[in-house]
N, C-alpha and C positions, 0 to 999 in steps of 0.2 A: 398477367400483370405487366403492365409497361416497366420498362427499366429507368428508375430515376435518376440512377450515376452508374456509370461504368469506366473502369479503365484499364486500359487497351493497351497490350505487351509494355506495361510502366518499368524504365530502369533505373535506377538511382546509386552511380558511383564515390563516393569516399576515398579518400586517400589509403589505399591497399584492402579496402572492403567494397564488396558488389551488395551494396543493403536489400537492393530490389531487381531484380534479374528476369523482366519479361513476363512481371506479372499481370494475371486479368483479373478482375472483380466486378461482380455488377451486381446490384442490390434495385428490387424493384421498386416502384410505389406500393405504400400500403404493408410493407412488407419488414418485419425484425431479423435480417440478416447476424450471424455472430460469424465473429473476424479470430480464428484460432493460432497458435503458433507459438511455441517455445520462445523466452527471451533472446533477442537478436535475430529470429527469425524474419524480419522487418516489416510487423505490422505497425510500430511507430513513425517509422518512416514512412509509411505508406499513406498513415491518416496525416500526415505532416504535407505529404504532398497534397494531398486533397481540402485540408487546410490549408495552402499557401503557403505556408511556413517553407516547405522547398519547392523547387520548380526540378519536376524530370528531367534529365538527361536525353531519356529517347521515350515513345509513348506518349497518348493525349487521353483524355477526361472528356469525356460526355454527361451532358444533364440532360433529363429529357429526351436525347437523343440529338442534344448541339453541340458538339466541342466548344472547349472553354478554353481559357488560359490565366492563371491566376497568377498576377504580379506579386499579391503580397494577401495575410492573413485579410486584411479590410474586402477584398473585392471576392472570399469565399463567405464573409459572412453579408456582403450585399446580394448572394446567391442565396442565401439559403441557409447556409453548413453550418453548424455547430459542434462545439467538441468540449467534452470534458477530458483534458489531459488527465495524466498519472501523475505527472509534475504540475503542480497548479501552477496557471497565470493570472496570481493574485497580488495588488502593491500593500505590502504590511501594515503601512500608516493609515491606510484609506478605512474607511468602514465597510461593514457587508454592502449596504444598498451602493456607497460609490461606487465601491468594484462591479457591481450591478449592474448598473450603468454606462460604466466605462466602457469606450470602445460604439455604444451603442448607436446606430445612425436612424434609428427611427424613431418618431413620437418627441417621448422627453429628451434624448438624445441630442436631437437638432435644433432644439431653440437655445436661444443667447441667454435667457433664466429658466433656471428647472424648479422646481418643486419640491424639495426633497422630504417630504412630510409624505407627499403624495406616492413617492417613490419607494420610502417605506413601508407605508401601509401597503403596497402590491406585492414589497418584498414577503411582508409576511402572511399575506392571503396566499399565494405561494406556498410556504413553506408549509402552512397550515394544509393546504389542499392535498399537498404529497408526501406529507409529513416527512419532511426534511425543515423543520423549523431550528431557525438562528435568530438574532437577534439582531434586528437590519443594524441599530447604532452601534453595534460591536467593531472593533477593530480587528481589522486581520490578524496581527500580531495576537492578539488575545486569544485566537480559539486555537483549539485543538487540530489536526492534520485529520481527524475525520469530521470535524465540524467545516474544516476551509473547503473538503470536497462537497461537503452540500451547497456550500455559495459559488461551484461550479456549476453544479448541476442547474440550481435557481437561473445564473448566468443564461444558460440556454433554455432554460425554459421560459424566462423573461422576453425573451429574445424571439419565443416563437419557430425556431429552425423548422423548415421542411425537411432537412436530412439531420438527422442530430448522430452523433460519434460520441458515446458511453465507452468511456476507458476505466474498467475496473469499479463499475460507478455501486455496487452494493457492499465493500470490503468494509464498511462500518453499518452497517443496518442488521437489526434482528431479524430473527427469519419471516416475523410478522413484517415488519417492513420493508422487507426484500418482498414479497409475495405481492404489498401495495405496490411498491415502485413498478413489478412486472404487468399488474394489473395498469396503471398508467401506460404503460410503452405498449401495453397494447390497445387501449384508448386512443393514442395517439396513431397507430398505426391504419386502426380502423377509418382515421380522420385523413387518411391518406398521405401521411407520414412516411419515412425511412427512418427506420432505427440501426445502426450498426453496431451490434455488442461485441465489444473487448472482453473477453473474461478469461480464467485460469479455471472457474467453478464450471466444474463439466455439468453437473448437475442443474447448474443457471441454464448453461446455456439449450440441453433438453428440456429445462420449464417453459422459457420464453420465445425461443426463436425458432424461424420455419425455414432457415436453410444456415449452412454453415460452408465458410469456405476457412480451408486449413494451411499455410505457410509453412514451409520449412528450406531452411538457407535461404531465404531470400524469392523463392519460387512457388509460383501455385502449386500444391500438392494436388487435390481437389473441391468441389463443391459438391455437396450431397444435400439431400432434403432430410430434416432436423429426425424428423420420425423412423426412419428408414437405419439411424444410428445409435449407436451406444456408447457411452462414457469409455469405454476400454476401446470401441474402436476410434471413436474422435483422439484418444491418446496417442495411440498405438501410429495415427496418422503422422501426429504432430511432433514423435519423434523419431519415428522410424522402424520401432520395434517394442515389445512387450514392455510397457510398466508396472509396477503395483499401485494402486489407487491409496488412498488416504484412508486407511481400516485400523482397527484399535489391534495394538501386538501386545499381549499381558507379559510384564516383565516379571521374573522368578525372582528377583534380588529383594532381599529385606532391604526397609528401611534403615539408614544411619539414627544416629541422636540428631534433636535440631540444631540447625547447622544456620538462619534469620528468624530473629525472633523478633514484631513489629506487637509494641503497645501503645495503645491509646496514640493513635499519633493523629498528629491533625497541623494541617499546613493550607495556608493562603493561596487564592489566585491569583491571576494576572490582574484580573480585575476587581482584586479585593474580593473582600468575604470568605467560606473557609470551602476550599476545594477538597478537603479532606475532612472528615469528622467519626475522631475516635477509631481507627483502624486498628484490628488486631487479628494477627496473623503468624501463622510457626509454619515454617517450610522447613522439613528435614532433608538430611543428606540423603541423594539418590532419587525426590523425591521430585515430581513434577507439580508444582500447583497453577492450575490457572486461575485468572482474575478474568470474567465474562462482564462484558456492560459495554451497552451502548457509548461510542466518544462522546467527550467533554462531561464523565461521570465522574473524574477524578484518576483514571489512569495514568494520565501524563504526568499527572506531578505527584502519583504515587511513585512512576517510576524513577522519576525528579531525585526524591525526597531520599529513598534507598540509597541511591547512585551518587548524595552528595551536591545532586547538581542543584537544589534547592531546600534553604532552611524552617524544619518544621518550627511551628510555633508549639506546641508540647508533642509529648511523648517520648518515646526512646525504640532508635533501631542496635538490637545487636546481635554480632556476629560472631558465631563459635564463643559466646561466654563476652564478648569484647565489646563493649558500648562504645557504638562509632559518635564522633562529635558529628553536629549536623551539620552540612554545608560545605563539608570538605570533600571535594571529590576525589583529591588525590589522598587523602584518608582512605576512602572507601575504596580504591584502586588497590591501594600498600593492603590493607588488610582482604584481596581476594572476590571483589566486588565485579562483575564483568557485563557489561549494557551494551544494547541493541536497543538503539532507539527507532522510538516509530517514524521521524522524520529523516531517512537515511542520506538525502541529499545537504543537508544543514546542518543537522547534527552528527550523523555517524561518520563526513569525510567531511574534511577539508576540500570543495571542490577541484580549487586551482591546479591543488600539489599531484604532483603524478601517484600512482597508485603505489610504487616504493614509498614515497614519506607517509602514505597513508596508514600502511599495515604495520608501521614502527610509530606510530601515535604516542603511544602507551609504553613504549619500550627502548625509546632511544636514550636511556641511561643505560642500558645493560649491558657491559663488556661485547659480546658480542658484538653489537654494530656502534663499538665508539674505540676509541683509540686516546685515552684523556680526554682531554675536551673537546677532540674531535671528533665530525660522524664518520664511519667506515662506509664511504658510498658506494664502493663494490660491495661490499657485503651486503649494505643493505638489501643493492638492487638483484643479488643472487637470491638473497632471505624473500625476494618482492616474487620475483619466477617461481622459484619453488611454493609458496601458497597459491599464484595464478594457474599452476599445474593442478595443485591437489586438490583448490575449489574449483577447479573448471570454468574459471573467468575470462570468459571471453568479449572481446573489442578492444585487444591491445596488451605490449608489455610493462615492463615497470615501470617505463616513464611518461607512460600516456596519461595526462590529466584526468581525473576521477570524473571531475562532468562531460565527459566523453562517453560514459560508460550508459547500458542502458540499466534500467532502472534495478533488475534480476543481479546483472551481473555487479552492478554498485552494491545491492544487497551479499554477494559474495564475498567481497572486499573485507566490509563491517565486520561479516562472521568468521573471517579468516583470522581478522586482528583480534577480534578476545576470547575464540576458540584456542586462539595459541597462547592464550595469557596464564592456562594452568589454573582459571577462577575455582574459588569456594562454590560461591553462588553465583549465577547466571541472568539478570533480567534481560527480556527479551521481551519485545513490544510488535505487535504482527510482523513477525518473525518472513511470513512468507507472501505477504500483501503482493500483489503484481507479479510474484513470481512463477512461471510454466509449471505444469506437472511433475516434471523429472528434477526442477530443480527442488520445487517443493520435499519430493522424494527426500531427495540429497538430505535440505535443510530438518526433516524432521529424522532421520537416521543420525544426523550429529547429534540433535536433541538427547534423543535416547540413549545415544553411546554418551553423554556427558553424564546421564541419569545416571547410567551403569557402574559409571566409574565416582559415582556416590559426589556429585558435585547436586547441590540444590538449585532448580531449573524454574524460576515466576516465571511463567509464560502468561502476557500478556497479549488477549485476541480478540477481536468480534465475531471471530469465525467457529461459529461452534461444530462444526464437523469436525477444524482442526484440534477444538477444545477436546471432544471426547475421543480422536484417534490418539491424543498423546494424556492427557493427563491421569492422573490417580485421583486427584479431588481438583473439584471446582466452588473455589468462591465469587460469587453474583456481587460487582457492585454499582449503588446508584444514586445518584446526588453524594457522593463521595464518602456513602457508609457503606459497610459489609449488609447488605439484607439476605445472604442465605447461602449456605455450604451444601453440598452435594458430593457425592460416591461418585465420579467420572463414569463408574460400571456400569451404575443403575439407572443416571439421569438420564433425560432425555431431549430433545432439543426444543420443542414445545413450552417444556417446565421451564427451564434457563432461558429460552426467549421471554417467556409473562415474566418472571422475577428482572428479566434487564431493563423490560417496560414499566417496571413501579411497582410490580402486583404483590400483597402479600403474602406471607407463609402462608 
């Protein structure tokens, strides 16, 4: 197989970080390469160069077998390249098909009037054909954060890329449609395509891909052919030594009394109509429950709705005996409430502020880091190092801006601040979406050590492997009803993929 991109001893310096340090990469034609590597390893950086988005320091780019040089994102995608980031590059205001569009230099793209009926309807032949269906007249702002990554994916497949760059592109699809999309990318690859898959699912990445190359600190580790390895050794690469894989640990601890108790609840979309209908739900103390369903089923503003940060139109949430009013988040803060949202760049931090005022969000009333009405900024930024120690947050100390941060290690941040808030109950929304092996590790050992210590754990996932390595029950939701509870022990991933797709008891 000829080589379609390669690139040649790539380095890429940062102010006190070497992100990319003389790495090689070549992916052929024809061929699904997966790209592995712990957070910060600098496989972002890496597709950012090959996107244009940065230019190398030292190191060139081959396509084909021609050096390139790319001034800017527009002259990687008049090549070719495609990319679904982890962070979308999506305008809120715009609808699916603009954002579609945008950017685009061929076809409808280039004329002085477009179409946009026309553009539509392709959006959704599309979506239909890969089943990643949106709704082209939707606004960005309106969907979900696994619906906005399917109007990435569209993006590039609208678009046609000969190399297309998959960042974490199945973290919202059932297993049934994880297995179409793979079937796709190898469609595509048969059609003489380069696919480069991002992923954390080791498992992905031995279903679909025929060679893997593995990053660590910033350096090729190796490239090995996909068959020839194992999920424990592709780990084991990527971070240097022995991990444990994501396997079900049966906890000995009885359950508490219930500790949320959610009736008949039902609350609005963004876009009108009822995002929620009739929910009801008991999580006791100790107790882990997931909620499995495909995005834009009503997870988001179930976790909304708990967390205060949106008000239901009937029912009642209440905590330890105490009916919380609806809509009040710092209600649901005072009384023990603690959330991890799925949107961790947005909602979980404040971009701007450095990572001290981030992990004191929640808490900068509490003696501790105040002084009367003032803040304690040593303290704070002592209280800031000591959780960058303990989560293992790496890309900076306490005063380095949050959107600095890569996307794992922003997820650190999030769990740092309401880990240390002493919660009742716990929402958590793909807890470990984008995050590497070991960090995942990490994240699902807090999990569990919050269970133990009888705090009530919503895990909210699409990830059903995560589902049954951590939970004790799973409830299925979709179209914004409960349609089916399950034993976490007994289920199986099959059963919970049909119920997330529609399918009856």
């Amino acid at each position: 197989m000829a080589a379609a991109v390669e690139l040649r001893d790539i380095t890429k310096r940062f102010p006190g970080v070497v992100a990319n340090d003389g790495v090689h990469f070549e992916a052929a034609e024809g061929e699904v390469h997966a790209l592995l590597g712990e957070n910060g390893a600098g496989k972002s950086t890496l597709s950012n160069i090959l996107t244009g988005l940065y230019r190398p320091d030292a190191g060139e780019i081959l396509l084909s077998g021609r050096p390139v040089s790319f001034a800017s994102p527009r002259d990687a995608l008049v090549a070719g390249i495609g990319m679904v980031h982890q962070h979308f590059r999506l305008v809120p205001p715009f609808t699916v098909a603009e954002n579609v569009i945008l950017g685009d230099h061929r076809g409808e793209g280039k004329k002085f009037m477009v179409h946009p009926r026309r553009i539509e309807r392709r959006v959704a032949e599309l979506g239909e054909r890969y089943r990643i269906a949106v709704d082209p007249r939707a606004r960005i702002w309106q969907l979900s954060i696994g619906e906005q990554q399917r109007v990435e994916i569209l993006k590039a497949l609208y678009r046609e890329a000969r190399i297309l760059i998959l960042d974490e592109p199945t973290a919202v699809l059932t297993p049934q449609e994880a297995e179409s999309l793979f079937e796709t990318l190898r469609v595509m690859a048969e059609e003489g395509r380069t696919i480069i898959f991002i992923s954390h699912k080791l498992h992905e990445v031995k279903a679909v891909s025929d060679r893997v190359t593995v990053l660590r600190d910033g350096k090729t580790i190796d490239t090995v052919a996909t068959a020839d390895a194992t999920p424990r050794s592709l780990a084991s690469l990527m971070v240097g030594r022995e991990v444990s894989l994501a396997a079900r640990v049966e906890r000995g601890s009885e359950l508490g009394e219930p500790v949320l108790e959610i009736r008949s609840l039902w609350a609005q979309g963004d876009r009108g109509g009822d995002a929620l209908r009739g929910i009801d739900l008991t999580l006791r103390a100790g107790e882990i429950l997931a909620i499995a369903g495909v995005a834009g089923n009503g997870q988001r503003e179930l976790a909304e709705t708990i967390t205060g940060m949106r008000t239901p139109t009937r029912g009642e949430i209440v905590l330890g005996g105490r009916r919380l009013r609806g809509g009040d988040a710092r209600e649901a803060i005072g009384a023990g409430v603690a959330h991890v949202p799925e949107d961790r760049l947005h909602t979980g931090v404040a971009p701007s502020l450095p990572i001290s005022s981030n992990v004191v969000l929640k808490s900068y009333r509490a003696g501790r880091v105040t002084w009367g009405p003032l803040l304690r900024l040593r303290a704070i930024s002592r209280h800031a190092a000591e959780l960058i120690h303990r989560y293992d947050v790496r890309g900076g100390g306490p005063e380095v801006p949050a959107r600095q941060l890569s996307g794992g290690n922003l997820q650190k941040v999030v769990l740092a601040r309401e880990f240390e808030g002493s919660p009742r109950v716990l929402v958590v929304a793909s807890p470990t979406r984008g995050l590497d092996v070991a960090a995942i590790e990490t994240v699902h050992r807090y999990l569990r050590e919050a269970a133990a210590g009888y705090v009530g754990v919503l895990l909210i996932s699409e990830d059903l492997d995560e589902i049954l390595a951590l939970a004790d029950r799973v409830a299925v939701i979709y179209e914004g009803a409960i349609v089916g509870e399950r034993d976490a022990r007994s289920a199986t991933v099959d059963e919970l993929g049909l119920l997330m797709a529609g399918a009856s008891e």
